[in-house]
Each structure stands twice: as structure tokens, then as C-alpha cells.
CHARMM-style PDB file with segment names, atoms N, HN, CA, C and O in Angstrom:
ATOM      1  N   UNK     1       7.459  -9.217   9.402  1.00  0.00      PROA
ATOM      2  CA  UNK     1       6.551  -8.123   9.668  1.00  0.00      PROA
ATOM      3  C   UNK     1       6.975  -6.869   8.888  1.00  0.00      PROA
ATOM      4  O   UNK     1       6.198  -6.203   8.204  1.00  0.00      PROA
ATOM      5  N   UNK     2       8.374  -6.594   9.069  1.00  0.00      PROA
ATOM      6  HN  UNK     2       9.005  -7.135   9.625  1.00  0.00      PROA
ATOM      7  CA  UNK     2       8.976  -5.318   8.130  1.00  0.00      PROA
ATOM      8  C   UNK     2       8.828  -5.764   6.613  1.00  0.00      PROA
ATOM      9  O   UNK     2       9.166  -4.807   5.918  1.00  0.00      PROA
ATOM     10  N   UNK     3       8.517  -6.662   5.966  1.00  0.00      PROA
ATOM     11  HN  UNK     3       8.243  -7.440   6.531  1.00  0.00      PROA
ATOM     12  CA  UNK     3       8.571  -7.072   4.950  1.00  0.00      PROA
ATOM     13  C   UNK     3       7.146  -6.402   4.378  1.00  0.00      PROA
ATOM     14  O   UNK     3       6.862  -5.591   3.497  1.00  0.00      PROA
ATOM     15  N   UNK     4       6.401  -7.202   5.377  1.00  0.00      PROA
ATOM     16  HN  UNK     4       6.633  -7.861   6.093  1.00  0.00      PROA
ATOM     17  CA  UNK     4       4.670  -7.044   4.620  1.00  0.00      PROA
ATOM     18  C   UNK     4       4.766  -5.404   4.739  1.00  0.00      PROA
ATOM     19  O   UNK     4       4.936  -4.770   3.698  1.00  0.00      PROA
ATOM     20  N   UNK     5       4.672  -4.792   5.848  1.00  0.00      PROA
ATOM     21  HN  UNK     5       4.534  -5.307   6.694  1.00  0.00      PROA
ATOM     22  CA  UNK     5       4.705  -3.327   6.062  1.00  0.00      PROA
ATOM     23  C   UNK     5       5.365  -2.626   4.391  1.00  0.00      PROA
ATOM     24  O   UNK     5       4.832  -1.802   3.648  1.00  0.00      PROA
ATOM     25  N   UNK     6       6.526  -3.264   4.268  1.00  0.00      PROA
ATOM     26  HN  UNK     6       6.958  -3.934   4.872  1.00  0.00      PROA
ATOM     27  CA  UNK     6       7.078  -2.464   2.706  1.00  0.00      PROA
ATOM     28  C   UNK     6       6.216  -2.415   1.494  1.00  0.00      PROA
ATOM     29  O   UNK     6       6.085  -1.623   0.561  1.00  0.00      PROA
ATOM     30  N   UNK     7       5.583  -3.734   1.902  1.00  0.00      PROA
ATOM     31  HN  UNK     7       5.689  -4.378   2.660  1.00  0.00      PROA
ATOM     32  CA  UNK     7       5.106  -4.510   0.575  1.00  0.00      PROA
ATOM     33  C   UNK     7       3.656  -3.411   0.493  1.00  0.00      PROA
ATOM     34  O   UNK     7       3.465  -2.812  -0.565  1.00  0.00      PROA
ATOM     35  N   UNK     8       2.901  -3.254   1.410  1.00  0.00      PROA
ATOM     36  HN  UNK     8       3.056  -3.740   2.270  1.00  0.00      PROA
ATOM     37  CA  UNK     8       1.285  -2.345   1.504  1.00  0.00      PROA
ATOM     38  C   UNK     8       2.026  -1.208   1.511  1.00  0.00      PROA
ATOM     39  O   UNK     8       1.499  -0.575   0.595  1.00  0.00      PROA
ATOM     40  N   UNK     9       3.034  -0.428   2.007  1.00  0.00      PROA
ATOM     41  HN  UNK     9       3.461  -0.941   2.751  1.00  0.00      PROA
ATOM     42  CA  UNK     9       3.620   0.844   1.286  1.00  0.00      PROA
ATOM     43  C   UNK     9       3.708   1.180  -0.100  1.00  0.00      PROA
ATOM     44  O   UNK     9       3.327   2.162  -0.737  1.00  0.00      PROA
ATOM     45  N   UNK    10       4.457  -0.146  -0.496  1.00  0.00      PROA
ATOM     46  HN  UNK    10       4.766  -0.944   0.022  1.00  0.00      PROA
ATOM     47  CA  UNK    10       4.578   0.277  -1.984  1.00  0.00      PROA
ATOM     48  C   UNK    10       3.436   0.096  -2.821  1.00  0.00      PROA
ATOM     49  O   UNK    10       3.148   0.739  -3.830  1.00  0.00      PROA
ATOM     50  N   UNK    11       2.776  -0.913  -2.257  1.00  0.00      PROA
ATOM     51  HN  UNK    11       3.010  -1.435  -1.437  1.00  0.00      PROA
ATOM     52  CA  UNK    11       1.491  -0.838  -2.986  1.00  0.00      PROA
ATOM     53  C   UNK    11       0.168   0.341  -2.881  1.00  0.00      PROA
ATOM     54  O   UNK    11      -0.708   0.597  -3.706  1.00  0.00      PROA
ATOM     55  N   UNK    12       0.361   0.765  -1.881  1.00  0.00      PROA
ATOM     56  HN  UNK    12       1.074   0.557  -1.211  1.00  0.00      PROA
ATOM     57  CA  UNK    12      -0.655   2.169  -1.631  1.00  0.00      PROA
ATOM     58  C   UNK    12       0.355   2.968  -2.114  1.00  0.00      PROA
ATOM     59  O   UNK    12      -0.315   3.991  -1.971  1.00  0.00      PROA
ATOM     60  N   UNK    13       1.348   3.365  -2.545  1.00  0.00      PROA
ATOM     61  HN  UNK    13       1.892   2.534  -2.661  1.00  0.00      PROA
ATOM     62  CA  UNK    13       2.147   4.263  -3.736  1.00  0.00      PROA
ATOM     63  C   UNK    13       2.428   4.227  -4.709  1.00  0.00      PROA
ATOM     64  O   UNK    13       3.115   5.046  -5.320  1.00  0.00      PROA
ATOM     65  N   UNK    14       1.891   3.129  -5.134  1.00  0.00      PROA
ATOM     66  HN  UNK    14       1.332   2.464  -4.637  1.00  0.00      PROA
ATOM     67  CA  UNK    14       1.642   2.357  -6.656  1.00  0.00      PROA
ATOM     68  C   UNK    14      -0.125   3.075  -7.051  1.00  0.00      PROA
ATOM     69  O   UNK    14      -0.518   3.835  -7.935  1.00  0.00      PROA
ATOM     70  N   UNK    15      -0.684   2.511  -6.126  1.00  0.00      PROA
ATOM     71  HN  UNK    15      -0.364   1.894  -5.407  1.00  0.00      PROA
ATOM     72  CA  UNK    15      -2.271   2.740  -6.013  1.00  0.00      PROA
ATOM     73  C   UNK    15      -2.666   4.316  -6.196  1.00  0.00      PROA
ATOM     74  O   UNK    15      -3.513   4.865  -6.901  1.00  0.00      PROA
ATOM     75  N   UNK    16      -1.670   4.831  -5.241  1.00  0.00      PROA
ATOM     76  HN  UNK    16      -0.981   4.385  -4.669  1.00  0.00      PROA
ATOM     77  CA  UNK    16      -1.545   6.530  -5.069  1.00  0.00      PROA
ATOM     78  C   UNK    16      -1.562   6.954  -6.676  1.00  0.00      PROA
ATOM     79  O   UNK    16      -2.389   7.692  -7.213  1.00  0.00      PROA
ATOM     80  N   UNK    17      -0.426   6.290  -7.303  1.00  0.00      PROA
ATOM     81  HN  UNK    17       0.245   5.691  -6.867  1.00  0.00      PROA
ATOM     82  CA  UNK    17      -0.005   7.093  -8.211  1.00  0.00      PROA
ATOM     83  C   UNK    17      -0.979   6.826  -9.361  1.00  0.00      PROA
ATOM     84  O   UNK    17      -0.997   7.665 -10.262  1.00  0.00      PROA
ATOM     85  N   UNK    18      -1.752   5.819  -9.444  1.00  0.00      PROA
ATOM     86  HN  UNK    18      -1.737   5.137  -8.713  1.00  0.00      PROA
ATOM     87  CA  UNK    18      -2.774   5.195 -10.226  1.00  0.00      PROA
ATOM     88  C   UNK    18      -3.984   5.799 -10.088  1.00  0.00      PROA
ATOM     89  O   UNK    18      -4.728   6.074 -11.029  1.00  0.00      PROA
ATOM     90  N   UNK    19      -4.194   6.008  -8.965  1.00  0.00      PROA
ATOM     91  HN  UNK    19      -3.589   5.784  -8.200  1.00  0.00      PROA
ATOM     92  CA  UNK    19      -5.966   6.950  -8.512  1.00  0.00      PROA
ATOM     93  C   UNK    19      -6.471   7.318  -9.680  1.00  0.00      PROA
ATOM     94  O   UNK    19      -7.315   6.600 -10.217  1.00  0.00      PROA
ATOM     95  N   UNK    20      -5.891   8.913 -10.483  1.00  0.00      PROA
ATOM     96  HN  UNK    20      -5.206   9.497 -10.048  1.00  0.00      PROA
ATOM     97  CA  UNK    20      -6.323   9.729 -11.841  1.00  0.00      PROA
ATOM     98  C   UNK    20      -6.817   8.816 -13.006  1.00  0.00      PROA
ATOM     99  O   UNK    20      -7.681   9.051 -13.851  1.00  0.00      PROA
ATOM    100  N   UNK    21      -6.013   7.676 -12.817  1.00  0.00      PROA
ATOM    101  HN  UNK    21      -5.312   7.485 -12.130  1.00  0.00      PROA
ATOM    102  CA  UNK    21      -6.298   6.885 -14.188  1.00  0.00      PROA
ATOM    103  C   UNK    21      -7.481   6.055 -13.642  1.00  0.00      PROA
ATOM    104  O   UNK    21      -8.644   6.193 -14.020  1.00  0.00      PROA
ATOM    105  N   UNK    22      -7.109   5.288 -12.828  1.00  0.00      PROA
ATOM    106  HN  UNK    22      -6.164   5.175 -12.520  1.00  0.00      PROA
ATOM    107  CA  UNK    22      -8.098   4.255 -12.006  1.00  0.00      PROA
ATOM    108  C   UNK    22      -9.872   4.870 -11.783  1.00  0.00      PROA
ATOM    109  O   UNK    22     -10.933   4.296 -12.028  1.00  0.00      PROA
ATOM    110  N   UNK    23      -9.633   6.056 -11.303  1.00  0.00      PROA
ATOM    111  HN  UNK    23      -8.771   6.522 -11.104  1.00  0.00      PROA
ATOM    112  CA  UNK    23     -11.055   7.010 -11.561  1.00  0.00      PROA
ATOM    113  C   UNK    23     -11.729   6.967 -13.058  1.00  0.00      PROA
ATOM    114  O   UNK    23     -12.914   7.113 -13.358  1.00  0.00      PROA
ATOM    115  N   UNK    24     -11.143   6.838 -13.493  1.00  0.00      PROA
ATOM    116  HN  UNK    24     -10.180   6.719 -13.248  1.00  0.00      PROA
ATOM    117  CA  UNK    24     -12.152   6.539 -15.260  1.00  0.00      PROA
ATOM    118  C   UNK    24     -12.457   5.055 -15.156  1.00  0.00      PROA
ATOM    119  O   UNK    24     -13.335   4.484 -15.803  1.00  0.00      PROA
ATOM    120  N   UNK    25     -12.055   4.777 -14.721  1.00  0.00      PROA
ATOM    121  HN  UNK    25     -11.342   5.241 -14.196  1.00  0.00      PROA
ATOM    122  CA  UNK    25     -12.873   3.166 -14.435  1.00  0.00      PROA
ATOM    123  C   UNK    25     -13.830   2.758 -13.312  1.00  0.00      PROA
ATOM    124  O   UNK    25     -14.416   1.690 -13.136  1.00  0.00      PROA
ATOM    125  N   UNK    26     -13.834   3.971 -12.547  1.00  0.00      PROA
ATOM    126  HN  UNK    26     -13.358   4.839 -12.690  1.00  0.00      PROA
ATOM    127  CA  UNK    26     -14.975   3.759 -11.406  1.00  0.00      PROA
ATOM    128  C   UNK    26     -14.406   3.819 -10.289  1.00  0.00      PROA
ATOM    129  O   UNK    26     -15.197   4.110  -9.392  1.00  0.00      PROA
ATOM    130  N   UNK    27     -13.243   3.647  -9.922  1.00  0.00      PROA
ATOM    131  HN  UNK    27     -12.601   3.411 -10.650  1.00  0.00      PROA
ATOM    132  CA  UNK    27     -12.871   3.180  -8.599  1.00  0.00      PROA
ATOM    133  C   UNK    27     -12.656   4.663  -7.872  1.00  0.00      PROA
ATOM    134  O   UNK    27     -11.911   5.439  -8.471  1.00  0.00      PROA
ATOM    135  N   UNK    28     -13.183   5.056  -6.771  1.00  0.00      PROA
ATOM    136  HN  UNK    28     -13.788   4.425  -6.284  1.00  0.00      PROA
ATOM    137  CA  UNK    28     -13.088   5.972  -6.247  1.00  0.00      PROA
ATOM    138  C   UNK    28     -14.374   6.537  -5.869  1.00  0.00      PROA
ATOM    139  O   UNK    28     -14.623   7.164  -4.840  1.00  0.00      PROA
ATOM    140  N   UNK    29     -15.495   6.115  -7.229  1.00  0.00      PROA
ATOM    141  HN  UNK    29     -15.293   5.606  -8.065  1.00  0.00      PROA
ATOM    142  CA  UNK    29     -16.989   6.612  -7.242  1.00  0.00      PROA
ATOM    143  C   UNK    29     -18.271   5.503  -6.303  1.00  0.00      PROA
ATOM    144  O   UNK    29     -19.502   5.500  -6.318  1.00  0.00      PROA
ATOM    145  N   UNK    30     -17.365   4.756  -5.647  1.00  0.00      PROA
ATOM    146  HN  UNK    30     -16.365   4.759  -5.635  1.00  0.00      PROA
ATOM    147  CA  UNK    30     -18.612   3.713  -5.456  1.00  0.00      PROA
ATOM    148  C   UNK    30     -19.084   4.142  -3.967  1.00  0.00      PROA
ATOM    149  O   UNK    30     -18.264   4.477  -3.113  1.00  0.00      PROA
ATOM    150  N   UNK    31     -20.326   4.106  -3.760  1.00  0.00      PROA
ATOM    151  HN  UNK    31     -20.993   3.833  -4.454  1.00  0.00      PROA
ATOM    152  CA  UNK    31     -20.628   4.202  -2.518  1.00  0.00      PROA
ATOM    153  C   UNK    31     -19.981   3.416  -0.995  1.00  0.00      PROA
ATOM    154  O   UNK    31     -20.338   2.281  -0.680  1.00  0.00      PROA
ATOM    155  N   UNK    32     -19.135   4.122  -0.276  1.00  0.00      PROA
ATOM    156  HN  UNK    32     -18.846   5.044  -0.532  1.00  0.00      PROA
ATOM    157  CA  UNK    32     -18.333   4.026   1.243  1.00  0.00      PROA
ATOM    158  C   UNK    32     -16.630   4.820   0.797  1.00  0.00      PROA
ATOM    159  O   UNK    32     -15.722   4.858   1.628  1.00  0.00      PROA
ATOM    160  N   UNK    33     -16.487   5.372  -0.590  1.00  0.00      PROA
ATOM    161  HN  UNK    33     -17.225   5.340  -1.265  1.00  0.00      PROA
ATOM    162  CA  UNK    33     -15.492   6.224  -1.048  1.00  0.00      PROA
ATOM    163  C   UNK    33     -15.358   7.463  -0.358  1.00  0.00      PROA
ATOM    164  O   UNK    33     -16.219   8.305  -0.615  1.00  0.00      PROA
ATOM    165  N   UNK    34     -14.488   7.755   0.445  1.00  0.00      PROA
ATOM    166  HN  UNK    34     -13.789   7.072   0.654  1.00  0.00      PROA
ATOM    167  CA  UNK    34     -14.074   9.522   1.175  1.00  0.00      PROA
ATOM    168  C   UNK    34     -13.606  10.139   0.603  1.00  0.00      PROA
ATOM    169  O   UNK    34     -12.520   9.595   0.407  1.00  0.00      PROA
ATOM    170  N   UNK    35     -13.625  10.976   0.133  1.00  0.00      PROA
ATOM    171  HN  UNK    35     -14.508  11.417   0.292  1.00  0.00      PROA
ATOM    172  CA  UNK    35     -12.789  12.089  -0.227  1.00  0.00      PROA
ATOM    173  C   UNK    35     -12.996  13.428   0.370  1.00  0.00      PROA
ATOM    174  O   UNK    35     -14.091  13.988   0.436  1.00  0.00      PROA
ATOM    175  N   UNK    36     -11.766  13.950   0.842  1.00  0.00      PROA
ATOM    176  HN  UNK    36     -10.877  13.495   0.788  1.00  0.00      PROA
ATOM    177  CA  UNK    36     -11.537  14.683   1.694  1.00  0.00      PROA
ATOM    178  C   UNK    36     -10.755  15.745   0.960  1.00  0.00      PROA
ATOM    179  O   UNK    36     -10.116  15.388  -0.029  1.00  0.00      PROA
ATOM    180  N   UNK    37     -10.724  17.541   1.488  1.00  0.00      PROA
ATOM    181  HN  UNK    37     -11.243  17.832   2.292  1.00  0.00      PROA
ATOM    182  CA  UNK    37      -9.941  18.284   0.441  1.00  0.00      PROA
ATOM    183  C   UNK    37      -9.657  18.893   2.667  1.00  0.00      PROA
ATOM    184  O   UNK    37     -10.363  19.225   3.619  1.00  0.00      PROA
ATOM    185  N   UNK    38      -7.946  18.638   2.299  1.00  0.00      PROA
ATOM    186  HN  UNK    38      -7.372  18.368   1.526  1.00  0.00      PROA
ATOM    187  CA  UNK    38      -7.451  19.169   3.087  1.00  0.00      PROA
ATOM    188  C   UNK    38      -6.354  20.334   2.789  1.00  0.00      PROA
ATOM    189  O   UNK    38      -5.593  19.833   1.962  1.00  0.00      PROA
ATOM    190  N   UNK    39      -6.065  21.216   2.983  1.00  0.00      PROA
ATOM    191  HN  UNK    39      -6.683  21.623   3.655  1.00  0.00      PROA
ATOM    192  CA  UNK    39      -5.342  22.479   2.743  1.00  0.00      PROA
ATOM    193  C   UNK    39      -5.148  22.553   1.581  1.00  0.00      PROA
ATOM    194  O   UNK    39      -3.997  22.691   1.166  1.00  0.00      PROA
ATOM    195  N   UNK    40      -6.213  22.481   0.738  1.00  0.00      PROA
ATOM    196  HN  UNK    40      -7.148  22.369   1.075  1.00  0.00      PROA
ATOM    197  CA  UNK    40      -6.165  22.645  -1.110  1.00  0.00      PROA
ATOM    198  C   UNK    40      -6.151  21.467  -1.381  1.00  0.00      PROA
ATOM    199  O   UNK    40      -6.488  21.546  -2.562  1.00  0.00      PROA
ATOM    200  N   UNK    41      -6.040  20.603  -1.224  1.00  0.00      PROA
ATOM    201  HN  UNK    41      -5.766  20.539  -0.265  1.00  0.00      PROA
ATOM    202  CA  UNK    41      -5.789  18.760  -1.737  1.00  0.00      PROA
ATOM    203  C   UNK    41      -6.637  18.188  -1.499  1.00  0.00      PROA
ATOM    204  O   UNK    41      -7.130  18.258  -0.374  1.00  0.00      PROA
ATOM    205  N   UNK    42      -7.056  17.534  -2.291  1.00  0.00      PROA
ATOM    206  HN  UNK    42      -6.655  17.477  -3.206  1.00  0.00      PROA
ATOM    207  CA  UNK    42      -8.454  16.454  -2.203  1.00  0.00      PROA
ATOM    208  C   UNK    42      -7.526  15.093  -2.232  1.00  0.00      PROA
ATOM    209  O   UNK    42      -6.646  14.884  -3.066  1.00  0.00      PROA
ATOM    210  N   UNK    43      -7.899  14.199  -1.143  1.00  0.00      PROA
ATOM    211  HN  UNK    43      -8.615  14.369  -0.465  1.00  0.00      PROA
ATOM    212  CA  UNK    43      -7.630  13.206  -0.468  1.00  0.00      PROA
ATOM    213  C   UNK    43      -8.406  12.212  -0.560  1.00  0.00      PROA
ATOM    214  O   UNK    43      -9.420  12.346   0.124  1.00  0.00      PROA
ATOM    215  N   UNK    44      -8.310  10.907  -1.350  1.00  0.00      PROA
ATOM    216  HN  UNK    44      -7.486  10.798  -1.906  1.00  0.00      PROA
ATOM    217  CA  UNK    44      -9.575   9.992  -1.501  1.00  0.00      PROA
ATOM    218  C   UNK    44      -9.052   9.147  -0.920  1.00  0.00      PROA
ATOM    219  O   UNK    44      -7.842   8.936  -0.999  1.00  0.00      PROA
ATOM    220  N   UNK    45     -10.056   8.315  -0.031  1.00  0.00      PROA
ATOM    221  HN  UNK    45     -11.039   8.487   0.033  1.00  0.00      PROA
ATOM    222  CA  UNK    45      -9.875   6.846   0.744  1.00  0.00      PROA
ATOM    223  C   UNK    45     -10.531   6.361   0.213  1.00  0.00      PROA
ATOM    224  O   UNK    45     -11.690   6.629   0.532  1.00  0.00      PROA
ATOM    225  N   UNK    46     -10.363   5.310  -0.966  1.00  0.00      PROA
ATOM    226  HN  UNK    46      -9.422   5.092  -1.225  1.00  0.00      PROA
ATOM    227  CA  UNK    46     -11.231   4.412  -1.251  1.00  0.00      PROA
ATOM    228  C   UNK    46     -11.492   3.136  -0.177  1.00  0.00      PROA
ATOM    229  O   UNK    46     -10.839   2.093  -0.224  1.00  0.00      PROA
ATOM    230  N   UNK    47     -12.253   3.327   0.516  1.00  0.00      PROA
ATOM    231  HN  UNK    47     -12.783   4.174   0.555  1.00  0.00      PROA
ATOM    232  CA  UNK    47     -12.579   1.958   1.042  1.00  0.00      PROA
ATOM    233  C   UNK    47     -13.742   1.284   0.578  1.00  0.00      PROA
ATOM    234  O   UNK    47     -13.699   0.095   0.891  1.00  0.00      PROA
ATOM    235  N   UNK    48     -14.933   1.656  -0.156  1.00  0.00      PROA
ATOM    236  HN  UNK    48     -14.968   2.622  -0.410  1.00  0.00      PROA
ATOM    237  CA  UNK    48     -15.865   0.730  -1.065  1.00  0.00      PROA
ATOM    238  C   UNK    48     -15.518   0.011  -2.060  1.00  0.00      PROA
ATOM    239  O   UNK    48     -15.905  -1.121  -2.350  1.00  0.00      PROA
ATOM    240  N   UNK    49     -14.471   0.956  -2.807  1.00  0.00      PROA
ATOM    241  HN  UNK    49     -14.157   1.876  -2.572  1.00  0.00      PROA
ATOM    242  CA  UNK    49     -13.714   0.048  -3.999  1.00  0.00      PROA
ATOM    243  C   UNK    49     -12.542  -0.523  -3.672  1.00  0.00      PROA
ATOM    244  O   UNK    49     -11.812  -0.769  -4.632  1.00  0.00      PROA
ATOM    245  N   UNK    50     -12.034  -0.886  -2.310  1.00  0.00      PROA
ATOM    246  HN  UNK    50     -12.627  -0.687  -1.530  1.00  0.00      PROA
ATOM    247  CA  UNK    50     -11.188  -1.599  -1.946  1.00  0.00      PROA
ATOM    248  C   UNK    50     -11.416  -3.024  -2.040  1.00  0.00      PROA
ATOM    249  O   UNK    50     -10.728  -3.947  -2.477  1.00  0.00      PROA
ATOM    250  N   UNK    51     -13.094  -2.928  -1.270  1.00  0.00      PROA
ATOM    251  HN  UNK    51     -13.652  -2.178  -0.915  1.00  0.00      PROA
ATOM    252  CA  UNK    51     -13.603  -3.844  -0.865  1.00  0.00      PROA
ATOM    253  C   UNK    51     -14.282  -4.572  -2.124  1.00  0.00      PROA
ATOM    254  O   UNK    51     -14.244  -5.799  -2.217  1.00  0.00      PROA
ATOM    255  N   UNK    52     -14.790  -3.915  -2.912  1.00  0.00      PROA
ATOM    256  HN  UNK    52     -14.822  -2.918  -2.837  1.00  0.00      PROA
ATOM    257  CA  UNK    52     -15.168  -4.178  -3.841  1.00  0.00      PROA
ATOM    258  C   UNK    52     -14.338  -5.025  -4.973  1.00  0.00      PROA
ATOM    259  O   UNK    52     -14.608  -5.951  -5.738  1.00  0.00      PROA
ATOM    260  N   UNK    53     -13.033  -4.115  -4.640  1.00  0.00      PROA
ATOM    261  HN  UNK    53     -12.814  -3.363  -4.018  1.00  0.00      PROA
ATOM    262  CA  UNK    53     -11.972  -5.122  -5.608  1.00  0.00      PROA
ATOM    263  C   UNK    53     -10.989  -6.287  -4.913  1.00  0.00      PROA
ATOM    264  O   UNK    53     -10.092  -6.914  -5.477  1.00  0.00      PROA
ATOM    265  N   UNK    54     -11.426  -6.389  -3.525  1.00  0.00      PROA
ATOM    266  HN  UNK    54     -12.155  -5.879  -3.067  1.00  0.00      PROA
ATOM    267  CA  UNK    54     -11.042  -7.380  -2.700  1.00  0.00      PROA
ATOM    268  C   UNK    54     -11.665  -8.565  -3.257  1.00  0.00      PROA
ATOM    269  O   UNK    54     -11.206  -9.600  -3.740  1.00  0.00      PROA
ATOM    270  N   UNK    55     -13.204  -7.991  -2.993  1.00  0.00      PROA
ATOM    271  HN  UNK    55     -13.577  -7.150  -2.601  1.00  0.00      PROA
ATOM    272  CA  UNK    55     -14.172  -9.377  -3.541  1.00  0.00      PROA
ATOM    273  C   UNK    55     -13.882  -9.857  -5.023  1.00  0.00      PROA
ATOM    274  O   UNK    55     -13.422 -10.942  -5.377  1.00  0.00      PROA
ATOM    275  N   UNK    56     -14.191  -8.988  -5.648  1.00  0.00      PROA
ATOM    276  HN  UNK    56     -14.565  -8.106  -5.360  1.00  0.00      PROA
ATOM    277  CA  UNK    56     -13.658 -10.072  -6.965  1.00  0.00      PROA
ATOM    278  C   UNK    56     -12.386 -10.514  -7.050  1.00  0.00      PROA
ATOM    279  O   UNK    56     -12.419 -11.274  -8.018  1.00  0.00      PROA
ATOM    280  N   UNK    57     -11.558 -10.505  -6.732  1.00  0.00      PROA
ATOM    281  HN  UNK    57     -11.531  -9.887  -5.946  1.00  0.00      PROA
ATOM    282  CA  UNK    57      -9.900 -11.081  -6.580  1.00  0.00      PROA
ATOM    283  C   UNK    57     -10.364 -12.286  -6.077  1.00  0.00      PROA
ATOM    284  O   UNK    57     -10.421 -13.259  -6.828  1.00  0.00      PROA
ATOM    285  N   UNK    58     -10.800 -12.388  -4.581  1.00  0.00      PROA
ATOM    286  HN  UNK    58     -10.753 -11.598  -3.971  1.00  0.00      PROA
ATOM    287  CA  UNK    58     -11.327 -13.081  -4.172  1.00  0.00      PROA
ATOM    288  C   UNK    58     -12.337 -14.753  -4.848  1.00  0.00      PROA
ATOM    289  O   UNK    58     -12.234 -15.970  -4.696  1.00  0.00      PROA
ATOM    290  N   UNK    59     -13.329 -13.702  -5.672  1.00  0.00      PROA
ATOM    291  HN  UNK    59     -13.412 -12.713  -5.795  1.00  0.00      PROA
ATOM    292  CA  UNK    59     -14.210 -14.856  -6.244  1.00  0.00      PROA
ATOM    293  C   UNK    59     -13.294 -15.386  -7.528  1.00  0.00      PROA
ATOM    294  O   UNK    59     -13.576 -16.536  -7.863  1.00  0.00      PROA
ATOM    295  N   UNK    60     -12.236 -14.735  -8.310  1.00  0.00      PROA
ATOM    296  HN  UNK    60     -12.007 -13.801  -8.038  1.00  0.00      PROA
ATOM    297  CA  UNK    60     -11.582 -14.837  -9.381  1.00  0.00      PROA
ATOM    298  C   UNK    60     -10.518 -16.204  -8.807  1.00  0.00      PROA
ATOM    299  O   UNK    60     -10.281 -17.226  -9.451  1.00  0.00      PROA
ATOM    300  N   UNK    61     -10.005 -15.867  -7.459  1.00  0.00      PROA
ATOM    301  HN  UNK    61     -10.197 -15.037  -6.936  1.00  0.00      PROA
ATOM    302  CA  UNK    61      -8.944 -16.854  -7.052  1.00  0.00      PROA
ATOM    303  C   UNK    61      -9.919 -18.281  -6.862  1.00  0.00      PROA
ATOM    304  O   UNK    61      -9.505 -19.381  -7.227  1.00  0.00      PROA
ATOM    305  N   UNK    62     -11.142 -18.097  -6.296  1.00  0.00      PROA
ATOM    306  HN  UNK    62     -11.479 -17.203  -6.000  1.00  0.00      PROA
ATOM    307  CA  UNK    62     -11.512 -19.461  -5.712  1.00  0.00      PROA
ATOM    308  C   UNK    62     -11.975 -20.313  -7.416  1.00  0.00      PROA
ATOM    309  O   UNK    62     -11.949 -21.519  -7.660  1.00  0.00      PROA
ATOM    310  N   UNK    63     -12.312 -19.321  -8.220  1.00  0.00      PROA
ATOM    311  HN  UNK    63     -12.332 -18.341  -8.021  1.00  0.00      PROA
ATOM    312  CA  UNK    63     -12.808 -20.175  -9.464  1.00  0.00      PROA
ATOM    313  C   UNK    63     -10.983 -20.890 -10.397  1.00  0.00      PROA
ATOM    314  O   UNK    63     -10.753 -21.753 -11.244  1.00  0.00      PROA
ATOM    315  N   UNK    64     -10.296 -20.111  -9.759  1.00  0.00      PROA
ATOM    316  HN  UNK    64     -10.483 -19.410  -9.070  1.00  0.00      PROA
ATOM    317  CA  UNK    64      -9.176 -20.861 -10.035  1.00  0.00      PROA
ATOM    318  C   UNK    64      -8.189 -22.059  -9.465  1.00  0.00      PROA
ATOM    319  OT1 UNK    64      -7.220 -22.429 -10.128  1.00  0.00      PROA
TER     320      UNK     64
END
């Protein structure tokens, strides 16, 4: 359980640090995307392009 927990940390701080770049490719812009500006900081939850890039992983693994 402490394992997986590390593993989605580092990967949402991998992801974190990727956002700026990842935004020129769309991800952040798709419709169910939050972005939030809290005490000067704009805060994005991608959850459309989560899902979005869930699914193709998804359809990419089963054609493999």
C-alpha cells in the first residue's frame, strides 16, 4: 500500500512538473479541466485529460 501511495506521488510530481510543457499539447484544455487561482497561483486539476489519457493507454494496451 506504502509503495503504490509513493509511486502516484511521484508521478503527480513528475506530472506537476510537466503541466507548462504538456499544455502545448492540449492537456489541461479539454472540457472537465479545473483550474483554480488560489492566493496568486493558478492550480489545474486535470481530470478530462486524465481520463482522456487513461483511455487511450487503455485502447493502446488492449491492441497490444
Amino acid at each position: 500500500m506504502i509503495r503504490w501511495l509513493a509511486v502516484i506521488f511521484i508521478a503527480l510530481m513528475i506530472f506537476a512538473a510537466l503541466l507548462p510543457w504538456l499544455e502545448k499539447l492540449g492537456v489541461g484544455r479539454v472540457p472537465g479541466d479545473v483550474h483554480l487561482r488560489l492566493f496568486g497561483r493558478v492550480v489545474s486539476l486535470p481530470f478530462g485529460s486524465a481520463l482522456l489519457w487513461y483511455f487511450v493507454t487503455l485502447i493502446v494496451a488492449k491492441l497490444l
